[in-house]
C-alpha positions in Angstrom: -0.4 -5.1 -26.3 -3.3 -4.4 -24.1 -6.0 -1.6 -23.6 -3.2 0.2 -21.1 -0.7 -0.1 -23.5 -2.8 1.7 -26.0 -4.0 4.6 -23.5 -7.7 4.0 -21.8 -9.0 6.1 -19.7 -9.6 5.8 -15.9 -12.8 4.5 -15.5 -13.3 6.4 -11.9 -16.3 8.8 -12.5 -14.9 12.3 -13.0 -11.2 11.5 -13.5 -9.6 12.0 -17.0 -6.1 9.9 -16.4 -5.0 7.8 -18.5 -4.9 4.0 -16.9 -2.0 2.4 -15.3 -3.4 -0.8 -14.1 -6.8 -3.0 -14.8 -8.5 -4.8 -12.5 -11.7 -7.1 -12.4 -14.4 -5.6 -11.3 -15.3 -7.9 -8.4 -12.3 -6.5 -6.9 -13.8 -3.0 -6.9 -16.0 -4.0 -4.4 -14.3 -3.2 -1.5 -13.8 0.0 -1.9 -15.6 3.2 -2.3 -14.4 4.0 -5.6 -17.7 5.1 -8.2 -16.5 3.0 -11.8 -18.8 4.4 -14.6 -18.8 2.0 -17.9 -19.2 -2.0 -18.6 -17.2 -5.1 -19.1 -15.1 -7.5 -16.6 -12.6 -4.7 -16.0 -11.7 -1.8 -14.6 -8.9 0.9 -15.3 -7.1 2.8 -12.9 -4.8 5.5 -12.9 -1.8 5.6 -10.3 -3.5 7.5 -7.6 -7.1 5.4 -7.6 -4.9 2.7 -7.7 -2.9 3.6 -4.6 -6.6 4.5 -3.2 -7.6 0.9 -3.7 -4.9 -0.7 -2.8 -5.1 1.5 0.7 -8.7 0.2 0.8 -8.5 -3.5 0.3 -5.5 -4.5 2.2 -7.4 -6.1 5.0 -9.0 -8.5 3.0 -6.5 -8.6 0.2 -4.3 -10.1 2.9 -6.7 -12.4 4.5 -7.4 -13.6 0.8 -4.2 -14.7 0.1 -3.5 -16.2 3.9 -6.5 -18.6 2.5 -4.4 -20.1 -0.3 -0.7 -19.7 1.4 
């Protein structure tokens, strides 16, 4: 059972979700979301992850076109 399992919060700057997905940090990168807090990962909720998902596509896809 992980830290989304047991109900983090999003760890967007001003939102008070709870988390749906966790990504690494790195990852956050490439978009303009703010992340407040420390460690390797971040939290989202549904609609910051849709946000970054929007966001990184480009080079999401270009990432995996690499290693295919």
């Amino acid at each position: 059972m992980g830290k989304v399992d047991k109900g983090v919060p999003c760890s967007v700057q001003g939102c008070k979700n709870s988390a749906e997905r966790s990504i690494s940090r790195n990852q956050i990168g490439g978009s303009d979301l703010k992340v407040s807090g420390e460690g390797r990962r971040a939290y989202l909720c549904h609609e910051h992850y849709k946000q970054w998902k929007k966001a990184t596509k480009d080079s999401r896809d270009l990432e995996r076109t690499r290693f295919g």
